[in-house]
C-alpha positions in Angstrom: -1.3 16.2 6.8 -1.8 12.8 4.8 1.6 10.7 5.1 3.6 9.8 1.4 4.7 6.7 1.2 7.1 5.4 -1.6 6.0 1.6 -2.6 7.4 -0.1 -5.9 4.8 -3.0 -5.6 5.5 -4.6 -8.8 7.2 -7.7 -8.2 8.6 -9.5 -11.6 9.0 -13.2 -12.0 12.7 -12.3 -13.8 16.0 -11.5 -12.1 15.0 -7.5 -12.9 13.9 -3.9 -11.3 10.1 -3.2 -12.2 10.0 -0.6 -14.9 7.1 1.8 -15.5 6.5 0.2 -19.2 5.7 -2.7 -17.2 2.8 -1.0 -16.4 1.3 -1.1 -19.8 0.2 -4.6 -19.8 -2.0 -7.1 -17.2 0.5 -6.4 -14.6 -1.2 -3.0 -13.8 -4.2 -4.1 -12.3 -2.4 -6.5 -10.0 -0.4 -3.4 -8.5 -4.0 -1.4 -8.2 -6.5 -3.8 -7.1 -6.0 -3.4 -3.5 -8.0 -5.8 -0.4 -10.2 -3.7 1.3 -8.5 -3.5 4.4 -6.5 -0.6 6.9 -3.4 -1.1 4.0 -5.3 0.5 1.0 -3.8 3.9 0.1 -5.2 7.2 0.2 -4.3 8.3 -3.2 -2.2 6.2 -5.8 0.3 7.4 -8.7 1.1 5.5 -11.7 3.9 6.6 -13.5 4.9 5.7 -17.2 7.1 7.1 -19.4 5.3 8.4 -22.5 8.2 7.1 -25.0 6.7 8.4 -27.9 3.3 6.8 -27.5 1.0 10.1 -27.7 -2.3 7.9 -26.8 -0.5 6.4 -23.5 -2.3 8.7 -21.3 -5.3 8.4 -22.2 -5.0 4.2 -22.4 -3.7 4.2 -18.6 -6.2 6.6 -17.4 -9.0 4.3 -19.2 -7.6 1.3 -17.3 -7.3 2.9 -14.1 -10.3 4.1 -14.1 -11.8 0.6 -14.8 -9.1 -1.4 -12.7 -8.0 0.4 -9.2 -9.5 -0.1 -5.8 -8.4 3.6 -4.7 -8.3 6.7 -5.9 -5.3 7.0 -8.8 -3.5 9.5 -10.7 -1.6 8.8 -13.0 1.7 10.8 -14.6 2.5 10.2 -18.3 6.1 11.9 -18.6 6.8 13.0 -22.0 9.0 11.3 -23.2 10.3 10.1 -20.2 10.7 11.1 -16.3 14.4 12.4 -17.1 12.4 14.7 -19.2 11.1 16.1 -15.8 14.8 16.2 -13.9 16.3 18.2 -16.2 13.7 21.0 -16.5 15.1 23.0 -14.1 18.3 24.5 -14.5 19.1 25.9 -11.3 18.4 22.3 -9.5 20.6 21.0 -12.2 23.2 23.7 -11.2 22.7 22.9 -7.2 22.9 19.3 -7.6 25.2 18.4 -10.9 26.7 21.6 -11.5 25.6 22.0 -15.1 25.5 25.8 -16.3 24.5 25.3 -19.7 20.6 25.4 -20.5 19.7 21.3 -21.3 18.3 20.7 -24.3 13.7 21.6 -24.3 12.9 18.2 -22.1 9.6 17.5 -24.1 10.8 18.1 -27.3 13.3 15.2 -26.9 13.1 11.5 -28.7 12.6 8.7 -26.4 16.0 7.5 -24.5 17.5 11.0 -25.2 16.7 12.6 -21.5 17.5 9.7 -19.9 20.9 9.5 -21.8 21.3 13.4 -21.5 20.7 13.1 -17.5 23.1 10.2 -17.3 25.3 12.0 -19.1 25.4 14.8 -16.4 25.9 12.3 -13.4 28.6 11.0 -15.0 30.1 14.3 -15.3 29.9 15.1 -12.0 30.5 11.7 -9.9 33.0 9.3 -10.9 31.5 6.0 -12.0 28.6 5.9 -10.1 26.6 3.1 -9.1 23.3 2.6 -9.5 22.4 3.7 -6.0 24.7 7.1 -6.6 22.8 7.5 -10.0 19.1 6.6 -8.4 20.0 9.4 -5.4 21.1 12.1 -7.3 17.7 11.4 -9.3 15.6 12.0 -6.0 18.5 14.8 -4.9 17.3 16.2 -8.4 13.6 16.0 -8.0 13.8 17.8 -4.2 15.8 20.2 -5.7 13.5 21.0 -8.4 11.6 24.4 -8.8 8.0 22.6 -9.5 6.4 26.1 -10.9 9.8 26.2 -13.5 9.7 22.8 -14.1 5.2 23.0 -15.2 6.4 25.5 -17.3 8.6 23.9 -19.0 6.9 20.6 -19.3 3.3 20.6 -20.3 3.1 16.9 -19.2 4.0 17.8 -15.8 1.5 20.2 -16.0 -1.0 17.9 -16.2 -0.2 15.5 -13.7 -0.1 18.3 -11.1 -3.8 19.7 -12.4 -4.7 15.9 -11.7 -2.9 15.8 -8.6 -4.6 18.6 -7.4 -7.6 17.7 -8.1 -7.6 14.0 -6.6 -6.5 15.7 -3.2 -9.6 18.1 -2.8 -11.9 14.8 -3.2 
């Protein structure tokens, strides 16, 4: 069974966390052009939130296809990863203890899952920090129903077809 390992890679020259928009411009091939060497990954994923740009897809897979050393997928969230979190309701009940139906994930503006899902964590945990926010986020995703949460995102959908079919390679 191939081992998962979780890398950010993107190191910024500002006093900031990497974002996946940072993704978009000349910093992506420096995060996918990797030495030939024992370190090189099986399989890498590049994920960007879509944020309303409907050719963003496309535009990264292009450039991965041209720029990566190893074999990459890559996840276009529509409109954003939150979109994802919060497509399952019974993970949502488990983990945050919402019992109300969120709003349809990929029918959302940009900013309005993430503010939606932040929203909920508030609700639930008293002034978290970010570390409380970014585990309840990973709590979320293990939590998550993945053939409820394809359904109700097509984008998801997508990345899993891909997914699936950069493993059997």
């Amino acid at each position: 069974m191939p081992q998962v390992s979780l890398h950010t890679g993107l190191h910024l020259p500002r006093s900031r966390q990497p974002r996946g928009s940072d993704l978009i411009g000349p910093l992506l091939k420096k995060l996918l052009v990797w030495p030939p060497s024992l370190a090189r990954p099986d399989l890498a994923v590049v994920c960007v939130d879509q944020d309303g740009d409907k050719d963003r897809r496309r535009l990264l897979k292009g450039r991965v296809k041209r720029e990566s050393s190893c074999p990459t997928v890559v996840a276009v969230p529509k409109p954003e990863l939150e979109a994802w979190l919060m497509a399952d309701i019974g993970a949502l009940g488990t983990v945050l203890s919402v019992t109300e139906q969120p709003p349809k994930p990929e029918t959302l503006k940009p900013g309005a899952a993430k503010l939606w899902l932040g929203n909920q964590i508030g609700r639930a945990h008293d002034r978290p920090d970010g570390a409380a926010k970014a585990q309840v986020r990973r709590d979320l995703a293990l939590a998550t129903d993945l053939d409820i949460a394809i359904k109700r995102c097509r984008t998801l959908k997508l990345f899993a077809d891909d997914l699936r079919d950069a493993l059997a390679r």
